[in-house]
Structure formats: structure tokens, C-alpha cells
C-alpha positions as CSV (number, residue, x, y, z in Angstrom):
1,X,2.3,9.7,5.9
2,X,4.8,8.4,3.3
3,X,4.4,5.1,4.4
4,X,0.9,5.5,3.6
5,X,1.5,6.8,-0.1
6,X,3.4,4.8,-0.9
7,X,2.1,1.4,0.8
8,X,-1.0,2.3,-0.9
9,X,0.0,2.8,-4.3
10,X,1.9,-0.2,-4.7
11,X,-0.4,-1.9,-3.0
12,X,-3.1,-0.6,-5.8
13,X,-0.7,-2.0,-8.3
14,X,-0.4,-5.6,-7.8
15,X,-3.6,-6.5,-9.5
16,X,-2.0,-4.4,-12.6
17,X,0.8,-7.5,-12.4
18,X,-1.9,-10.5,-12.3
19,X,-3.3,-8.7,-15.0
20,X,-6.3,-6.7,-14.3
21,X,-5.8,-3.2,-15.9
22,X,-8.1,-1.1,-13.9
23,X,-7.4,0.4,-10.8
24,X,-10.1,0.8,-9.5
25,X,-11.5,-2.9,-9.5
26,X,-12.7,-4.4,-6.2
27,X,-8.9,-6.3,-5.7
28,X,-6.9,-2.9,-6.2
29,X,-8.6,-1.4,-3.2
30,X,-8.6,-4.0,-1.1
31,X,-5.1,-4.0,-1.7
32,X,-4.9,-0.7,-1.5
33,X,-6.0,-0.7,1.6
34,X,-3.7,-3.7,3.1
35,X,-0.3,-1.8,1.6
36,X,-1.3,1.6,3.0
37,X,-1.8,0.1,6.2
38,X,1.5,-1.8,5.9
39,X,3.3,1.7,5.3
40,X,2.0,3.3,8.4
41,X,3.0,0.6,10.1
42,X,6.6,0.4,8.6
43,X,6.7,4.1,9.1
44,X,6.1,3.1,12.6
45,X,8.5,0.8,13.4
46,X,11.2,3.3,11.4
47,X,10.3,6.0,14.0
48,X,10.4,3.7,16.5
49,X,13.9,2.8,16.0
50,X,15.2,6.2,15.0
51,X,14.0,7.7,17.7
């Protein structure tokens, strides 16, 4: 769930950085969705190799 939040919302910024200052254009979602799905799956392999 972590990974999620914050995959997601740094994910949502990177358009901020090409300059695009809304985020809730098209690209921040998009990217939104591609870091919030890379958190869960960090978060994964963490657990993985705590466990």
C-alpha cells in the first residue's frame, strides 16, 4: 500500500518537471498509473526478500 502512494504520487509529478503544471493532465495519470504500479511491485519484491 505504500508502494502504491508513493509510486503514484511521484509518478503524478514528473510532468510537473517537463513543465506541465496541472496534475491532472492526460500524462500525470498515465504516469500516475505506471509509478503506482511500480510501487506495488517494489513493495513486492521488498516483502519477498524480507520474508
Amino acid at each position: 500500500m505504500l508502494g502504491l502512494i508513493i509510486g503514484s504520487t511521484a509518478g503524478s509529478y514528473i510532468p510537473v518537471l517537463w513543465g506541465d503544471q496541472s496534475f491532472f493532465s492526460v500524462g500525470s495519470i498515465i504516469w500516475s498509473t505506471i509509478g503506482g504500479l511500480a510501487g506495488v511491485w517494489a513493495g513486492y519484491k521488498m516483502y519477498r526478500n524480507f520474508s
